[in-house]
C-alpha positions in Angstrom: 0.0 0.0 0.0 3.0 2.5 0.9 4.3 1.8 -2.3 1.6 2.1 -4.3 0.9 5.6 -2.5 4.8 6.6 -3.0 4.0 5.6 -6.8 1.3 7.8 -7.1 2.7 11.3 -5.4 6.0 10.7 -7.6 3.5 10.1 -10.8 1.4 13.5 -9.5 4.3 15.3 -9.2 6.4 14.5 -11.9 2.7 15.6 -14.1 3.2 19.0 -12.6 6.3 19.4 -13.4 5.9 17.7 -16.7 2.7 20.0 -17.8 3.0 23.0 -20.0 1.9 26.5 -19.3 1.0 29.1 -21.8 3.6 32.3 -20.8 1.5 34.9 -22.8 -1.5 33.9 -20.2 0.3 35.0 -17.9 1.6 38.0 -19.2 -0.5 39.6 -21.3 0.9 42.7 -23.7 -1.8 45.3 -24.5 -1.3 48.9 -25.0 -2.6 51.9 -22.8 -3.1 49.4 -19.8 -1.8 50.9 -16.7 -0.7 49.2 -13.6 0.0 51.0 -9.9 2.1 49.2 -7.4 3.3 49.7 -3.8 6.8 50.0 -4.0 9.2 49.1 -0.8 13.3 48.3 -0.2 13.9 45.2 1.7 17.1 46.2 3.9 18.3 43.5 6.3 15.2 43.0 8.3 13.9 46.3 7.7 11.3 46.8 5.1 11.1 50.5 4.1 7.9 52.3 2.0 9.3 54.2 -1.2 6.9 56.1 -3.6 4.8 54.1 -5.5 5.0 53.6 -9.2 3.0 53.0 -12.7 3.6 50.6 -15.2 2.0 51.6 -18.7 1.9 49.6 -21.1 2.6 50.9 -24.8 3.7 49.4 -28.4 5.2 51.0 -31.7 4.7 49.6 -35.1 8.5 48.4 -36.3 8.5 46.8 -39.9 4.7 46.1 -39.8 4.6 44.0 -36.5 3.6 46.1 -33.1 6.1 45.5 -30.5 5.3 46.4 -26.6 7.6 47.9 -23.8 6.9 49.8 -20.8 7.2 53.2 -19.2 6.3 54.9 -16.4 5.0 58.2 -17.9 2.1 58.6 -19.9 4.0 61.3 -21.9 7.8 61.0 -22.9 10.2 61.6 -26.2 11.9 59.9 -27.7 15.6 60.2 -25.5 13.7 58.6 -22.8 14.9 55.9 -21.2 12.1 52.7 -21.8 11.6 49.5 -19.9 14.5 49.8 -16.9 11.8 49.7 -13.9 9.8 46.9 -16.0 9.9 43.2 -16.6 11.8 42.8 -18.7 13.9 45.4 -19.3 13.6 45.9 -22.8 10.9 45.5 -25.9 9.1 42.1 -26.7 6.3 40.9 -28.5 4.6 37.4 -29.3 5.1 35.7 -32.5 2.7 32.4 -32.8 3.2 32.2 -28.5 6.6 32.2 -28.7 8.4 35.5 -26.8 10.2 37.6 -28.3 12.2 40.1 -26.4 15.5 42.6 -27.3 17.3 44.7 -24.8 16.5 48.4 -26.0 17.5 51.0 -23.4 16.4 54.0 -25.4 13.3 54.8 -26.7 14.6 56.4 -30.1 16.2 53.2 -30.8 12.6 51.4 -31.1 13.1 53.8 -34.7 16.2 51.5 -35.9 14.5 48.1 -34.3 15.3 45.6 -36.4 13.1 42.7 -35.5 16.2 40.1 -36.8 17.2 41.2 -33.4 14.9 39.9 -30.8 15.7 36.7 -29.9 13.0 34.0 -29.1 13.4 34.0 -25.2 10.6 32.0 -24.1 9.0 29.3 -26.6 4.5 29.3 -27.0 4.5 26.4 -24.3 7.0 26.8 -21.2 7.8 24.1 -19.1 8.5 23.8 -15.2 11.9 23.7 -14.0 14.1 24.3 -16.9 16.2 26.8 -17.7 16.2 29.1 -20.1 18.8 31.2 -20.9 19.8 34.6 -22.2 23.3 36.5 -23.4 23.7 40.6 -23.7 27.4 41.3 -23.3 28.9 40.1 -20.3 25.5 39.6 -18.8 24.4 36.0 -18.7 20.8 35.6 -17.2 19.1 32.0 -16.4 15.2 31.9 -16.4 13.7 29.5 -14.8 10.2 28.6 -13.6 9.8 27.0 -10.2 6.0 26.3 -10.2 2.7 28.0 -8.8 2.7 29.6 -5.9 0.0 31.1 -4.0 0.7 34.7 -2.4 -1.1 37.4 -0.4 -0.7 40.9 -1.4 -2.0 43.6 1.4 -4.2 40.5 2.8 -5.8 39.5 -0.3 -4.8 36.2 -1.6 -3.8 34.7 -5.3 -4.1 31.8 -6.2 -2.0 29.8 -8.6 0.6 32.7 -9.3 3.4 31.8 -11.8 6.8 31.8 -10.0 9.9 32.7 -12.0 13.3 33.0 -10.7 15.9 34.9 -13.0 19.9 34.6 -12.1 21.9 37.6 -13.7 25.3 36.2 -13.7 28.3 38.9 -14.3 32.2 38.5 -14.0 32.2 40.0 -10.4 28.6 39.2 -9.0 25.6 37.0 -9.2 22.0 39.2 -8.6 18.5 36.8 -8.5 15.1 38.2 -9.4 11.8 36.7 -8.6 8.8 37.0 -10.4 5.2 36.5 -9.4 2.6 36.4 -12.0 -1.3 36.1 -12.3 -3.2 34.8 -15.1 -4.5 37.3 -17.6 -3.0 40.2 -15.2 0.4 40.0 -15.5 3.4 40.8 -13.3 2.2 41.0 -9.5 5.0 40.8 -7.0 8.6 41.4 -7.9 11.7 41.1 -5.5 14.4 42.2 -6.9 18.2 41.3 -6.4 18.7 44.9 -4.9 15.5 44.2 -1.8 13.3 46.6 -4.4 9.7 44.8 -3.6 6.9 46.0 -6.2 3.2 45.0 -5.4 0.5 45.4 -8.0 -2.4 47.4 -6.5 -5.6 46.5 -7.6 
């Protein structure tokens, strides 16, 4: 009996791990939505309110496909500096599911975006517990998705929130990111490598 009940956790488990999730359900791209979060610093065991922030969403047309990043102004030209505060750092866009994503840092170079340039980060269906990787410089990141995890935010509960942990490995230093996300909402919970905490408000 013990062994037919070890059998049928490892069989359980190994299905979660084994199952596919849909990343674009879980962050969804569409322009002019704006998202407020309570922003904090994580200092030793001090946790420390900052000022809040926003998170617009917004898209230009580059060769005939639109391509999304974000900002935190609802106005800004085009020196300004695009998707810094934002997962994940750059512009992105799905192509049949899979994610596209290239490191822009200025908004004026969405102009000269090449879309032979994004690189397919994330494929349509990602999978549990493998890593996915990603090269800019000396910059290596690892992406990898532990699981759902359910989290409370100001006492209110989600359920079933995508957890992704990111590793930014440099010559001198080693920062980790994780990632909280809700399905059809997007990014809900960030902890950053540098004890920035961003919680969505809704």
């Amino acid at each position: 009996m013990k062994s037919l009940f070890f059998v049928l956790v490892s069989f359980q488990f190994g299905a979660v791990f084994a199952q596919k999730i849909s990343f674009g359900e879980y962050f969804p791209l569409q322009k002019g939505v704006v998202k407020h979060f309570y922003v904090s610093h994580i200092t030793g065991k001090d946790t420390l309110r900052d000022k809040n922030c926003i998170s617009i969403c917004k898209s230009e047309i580059i060769n005939g496909r639109e391509v999304f990043y974000f900002d935190d102004r609802l106005q800004s030209d085009s020196i300004e500096i695009i998707g810094s505060e934002s997962f994940c750092n750059g512009v992105f866009f799905y192509d049949n599911g899979n994610f596209l994503f290239s490191p822009l840092f200025w908004k004026y170079e969405l102009n000269k975006a090449n879309l032979d340039y994004f690189e397919t980060l994330f494929p349509g269906m990602i999978a549990f517990d493998t890593v996915y990787k990603y090269q800019d410089g000396e910059e290596k990141r690892k992406y990898k998705f532990n699981g759902f995890e359910s989290i409370n935010l100001k006492g209110k509960p989600y359920n079933d929130c995508l957890k992704l942990t990111i590793i930014q490995d440099w010559k001198t230093a080693q920062h980790t990111d994780t990632v909280w996300f809700y399905k059809g909402t997007g990014v809900i919970k960030w902890l950053r490598s540098t004890g920035r905490l961003e919680e969505i408000k809704l």
